[in-house]
Every structure is written in structure tokens, then in C-alpha cells.
C-alpha positions in Angstrom: 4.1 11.2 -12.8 2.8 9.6 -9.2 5.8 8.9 -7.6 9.6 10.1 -8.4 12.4 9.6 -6.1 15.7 11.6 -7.1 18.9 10.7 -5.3 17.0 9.7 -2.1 19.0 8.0 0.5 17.8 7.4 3.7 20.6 7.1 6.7 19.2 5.6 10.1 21.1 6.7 13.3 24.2 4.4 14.1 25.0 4.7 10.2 22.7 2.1 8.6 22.3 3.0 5.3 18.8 1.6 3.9 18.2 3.7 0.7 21.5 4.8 -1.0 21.1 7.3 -3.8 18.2 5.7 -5.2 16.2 7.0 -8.2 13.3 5.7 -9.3 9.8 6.5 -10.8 6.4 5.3 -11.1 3.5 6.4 -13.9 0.0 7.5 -13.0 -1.8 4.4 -13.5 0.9 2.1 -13.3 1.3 -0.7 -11.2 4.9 -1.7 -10.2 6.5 -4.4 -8.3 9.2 -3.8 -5.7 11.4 -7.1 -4.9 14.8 -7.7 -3.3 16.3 -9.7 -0.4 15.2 -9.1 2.8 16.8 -5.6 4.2 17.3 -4.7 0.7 15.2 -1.7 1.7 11.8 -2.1 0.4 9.9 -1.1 3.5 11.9 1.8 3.9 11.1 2.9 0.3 7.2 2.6 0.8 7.6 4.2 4.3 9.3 7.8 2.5 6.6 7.8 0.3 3.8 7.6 3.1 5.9 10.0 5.1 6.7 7.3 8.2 10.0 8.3 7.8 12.2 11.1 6.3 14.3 10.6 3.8 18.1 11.9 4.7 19.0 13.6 1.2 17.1 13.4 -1.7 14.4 14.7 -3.6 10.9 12.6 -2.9 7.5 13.7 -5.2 4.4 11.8 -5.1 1.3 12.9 -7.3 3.0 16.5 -7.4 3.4 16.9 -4.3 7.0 17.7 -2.7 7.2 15.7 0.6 10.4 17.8 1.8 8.2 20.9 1.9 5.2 19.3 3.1 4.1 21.2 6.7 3.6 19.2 9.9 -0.2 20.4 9.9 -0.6 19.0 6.2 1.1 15.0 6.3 -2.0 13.6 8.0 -4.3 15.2 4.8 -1.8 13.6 2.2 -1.5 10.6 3.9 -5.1 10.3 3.9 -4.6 10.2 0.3 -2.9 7.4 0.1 -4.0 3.8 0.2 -1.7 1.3 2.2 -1.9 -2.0 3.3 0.7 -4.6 4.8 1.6 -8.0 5.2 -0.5 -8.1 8.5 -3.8 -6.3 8.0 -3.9 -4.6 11.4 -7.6 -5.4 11.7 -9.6 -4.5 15.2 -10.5 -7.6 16.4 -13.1 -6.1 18.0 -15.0 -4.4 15.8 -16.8 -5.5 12.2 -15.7 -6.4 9.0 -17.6 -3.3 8.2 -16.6 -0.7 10.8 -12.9 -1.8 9.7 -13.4 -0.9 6.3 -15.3 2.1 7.2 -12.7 3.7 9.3 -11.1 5.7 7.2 -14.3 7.6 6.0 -15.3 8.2 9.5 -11.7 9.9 10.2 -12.9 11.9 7.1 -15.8 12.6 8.2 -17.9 11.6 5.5 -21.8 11.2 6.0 -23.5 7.7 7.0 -25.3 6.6 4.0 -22.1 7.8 2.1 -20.1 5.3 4.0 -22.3 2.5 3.7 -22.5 3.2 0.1 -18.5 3.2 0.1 -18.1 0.1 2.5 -20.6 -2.0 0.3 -18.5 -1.3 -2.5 -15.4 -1.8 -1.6 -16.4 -5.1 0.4 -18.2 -6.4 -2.7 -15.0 -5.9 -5.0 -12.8 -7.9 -3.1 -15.9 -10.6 -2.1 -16.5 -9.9 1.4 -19.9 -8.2 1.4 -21.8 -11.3 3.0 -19.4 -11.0 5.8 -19.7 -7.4 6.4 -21.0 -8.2 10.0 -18.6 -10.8 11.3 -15.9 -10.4 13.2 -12.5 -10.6 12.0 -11.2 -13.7 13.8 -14.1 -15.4 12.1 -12.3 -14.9 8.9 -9.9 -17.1 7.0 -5.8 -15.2 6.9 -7.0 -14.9 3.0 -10.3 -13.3 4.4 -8.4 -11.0 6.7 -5.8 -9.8 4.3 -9.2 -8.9 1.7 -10.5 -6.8 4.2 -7.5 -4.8 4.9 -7.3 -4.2 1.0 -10.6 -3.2 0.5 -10.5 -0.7 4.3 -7.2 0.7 1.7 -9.2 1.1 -0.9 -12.4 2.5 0.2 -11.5 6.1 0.2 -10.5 5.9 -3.4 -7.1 6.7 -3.0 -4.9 7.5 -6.2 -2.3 5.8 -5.2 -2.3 2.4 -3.2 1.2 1.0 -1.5 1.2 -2.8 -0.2 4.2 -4.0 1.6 4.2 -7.8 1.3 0.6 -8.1 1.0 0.9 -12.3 0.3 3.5 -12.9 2.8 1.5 -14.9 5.0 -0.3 -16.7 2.3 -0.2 -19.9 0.7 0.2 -19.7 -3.4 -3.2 -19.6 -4.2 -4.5 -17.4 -1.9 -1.2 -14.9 -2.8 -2.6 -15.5 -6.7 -6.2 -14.4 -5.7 -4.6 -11.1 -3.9 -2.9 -10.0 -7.1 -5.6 -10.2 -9.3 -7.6 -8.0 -7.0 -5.1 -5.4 -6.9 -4.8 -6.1 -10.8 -8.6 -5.1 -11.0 -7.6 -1.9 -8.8 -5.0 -0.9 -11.2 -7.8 -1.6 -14.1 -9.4 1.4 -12.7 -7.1 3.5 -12.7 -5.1 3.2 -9.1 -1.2 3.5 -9.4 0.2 0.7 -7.5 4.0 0.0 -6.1 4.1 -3.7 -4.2 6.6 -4.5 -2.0 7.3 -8.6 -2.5 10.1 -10.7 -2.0 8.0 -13.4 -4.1 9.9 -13.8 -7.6 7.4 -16.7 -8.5 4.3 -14.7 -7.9 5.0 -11.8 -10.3 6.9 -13.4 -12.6 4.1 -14.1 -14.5 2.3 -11.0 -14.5 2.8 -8.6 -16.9 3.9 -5.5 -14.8 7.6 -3.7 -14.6 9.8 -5.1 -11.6 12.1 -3.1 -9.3 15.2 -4.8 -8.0 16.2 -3.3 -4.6 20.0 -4.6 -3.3 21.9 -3.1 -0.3 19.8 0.0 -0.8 20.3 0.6 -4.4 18.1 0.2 -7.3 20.0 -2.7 -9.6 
């Protein structure tokens, strides 16, 4: 199992309730999509998992480990493990499309020529390996949104969370996003999208989660 949530709810000062009891679990390997209205909670779900937030009650487990008795000196190592990405990419407009991607190998602390190694890779699965010394604002938002996959990916994380990755894409571009994380899952990444787009995923053949009012329907 990668991910299992057991009777999590997650209660927000004030009263808000985001997450309400929800259970819910996610293969190794599998690749899952996670839709509902806006505010049904879906952010909140993927920000438990990468330990942004803490759920209220609940049991939370991701790839055997159990985040409620995770210590303060230890979330930053398992959150290295993860692989996230977001509807904006969050790219340093000052910087390379390759010392982007190579940013989380450096926080590592991995060697050069092993980064470059990593950075070509990862840049050449999702198409962007001519580019790899442009500047982000030289790319198209399709371009951008690539780059902050493959800066997710590059690590080789086992498990890879994207929270509206296509929101700010037209259809085609949002079909071209899928299929890369399609080719991720094909090798073996367990994936949980966050999408509010029925008509994108309808099509594919992967389970769907229905978030409403903070419950799994």
C-alpha cells in the first residue's frame, strides 16, 4: 500500500471542516484521480499526505510510513521523497530550465555529473532537453508546467502528487500533461491527481476519487 487514509478529518481553526472522516487508499504503482467541486477538499488531501498540514484525527500512512509519528527532524527527509507538482510550477524566473530541475538533487546533495546525468533525463522524458539553458519566461505555460514535472520527477520519487497540474491549460496541452504522467506511472511511480476536469480523465483508464463537502462519495 502507498498511501492509506483511515478516518482522517482535518478541522481548520474557526470550524471549517475540509476532510471529514475520510478513508481512502492508493496501490503501489497505481495512478489515481482525485476530482470534486472546488472546496471539496482536494488540496487539503494532497497537503496531509506531503505533511503541509496535520491532519486533526485520523490515521495517515504513505509507503509505510506513519505521518502522526513522524519527528520534526525527519518531515523534510520524507518529503524529499515525495514528488509534487501544482497547477502553477513555481519556476525561478531567474535561473535555468536546468538549475530548476536540478534543485532538488543539489538540496540532496548529490554529485555534479550525477545531476547532470539526472537533469538530462528527466528533461528528455518530458521533451525539454534542447531548452535546458533557457530561461523560463522563454517558455510556452505548456513548456513551464513540463519543467516543473520533470524538477518532480528528477529525484525518482515513489510517489508523485499533482494538484491541478492542467488548470491553466488549454485541452490539448492538459492531454499532452496526462500522457506524461501516464509514462511515469508506466514505470512504476504511484500517482494521486488532484483535477476538477471530468472531461480530461474520463477517458483514461485509471480509478476516480469523488471528493464532496469533505467526504469521499
Amino acid at each position: 500500500m502507498m498511501i492509506k487514509f483511515d478516518q482522517v478529518s482535518k478541522r481548520y481553526p474557526g470550524g471549517f471542516e475540509a476532510l471529514s472522516q475520510v478513508n481512502f487508499s492508493l496501490q503501489k504503482g497505481e495512478m489515481v484521480f482525485l476530482t470534486g467541486h472546488s472546496g471539496a477538499g482536494k488540496s487539503t488531501l494532497l497537503k496531509l499526505i506531503a505533511m503541509l498540514e496535520l491532519p486533526s484525527s485520523g490515521q495517515l500512512v504513505v509507503n509505510g510510513v506513519r505521518l502522526g509519528q513522524l519527528k520534526k527532524r525527519d518531515i523534510a527527509a520524507y518529503r524529499s521523497s515525495l514528488g509534487i507538482t501544482f497547477q502553477s510550477p513555481n519556476l525561478l524566473n531567474d535561473r535555468t530550465i536546468f538549475d530548476n530541475v536540478a534543485l532538488p538533487l543539489q538540496i540532496q546533495g548529490l554529485a555534479p555529473l550525477m545531476i547532470t546525468k539526472r537533469v538530462h533525463a528527466a528533461l528528455d522524458m518530458v521533451g525539454l532537453l534542447s531548452k535546458e539553458r533557457m530561461l523560463p519566461l522563454h517558455l510556452s505555460a505548456g513548456e513551464q508546467q513540463r519543467v516543473g514535472i520533470a524538477r518532480a520527477v528528477v529525484h525518482k520519487p515513489a510517489l508523485l502528487l499533482a494538484d491541478e497540474p492542467t488548470g491553466n491549460l488549454d485541452p490539448s496541452l492538459s492531454a499532452e500533461i496526462m500522457k506524461l504522467f501516464e509514462q511515469f506511472n508506466q514505470v512504476g511511480v504511484s500517482i494521486l491527481i488532484a483535477t476538477h476536469d471530468l472531461a480530461l480523465i474520463a477517458g483514461m483508464k485509471h480509478r476516480i476519487v469523488m471528493l464532496k463537502g469533505g467526504r469521499v462519495c
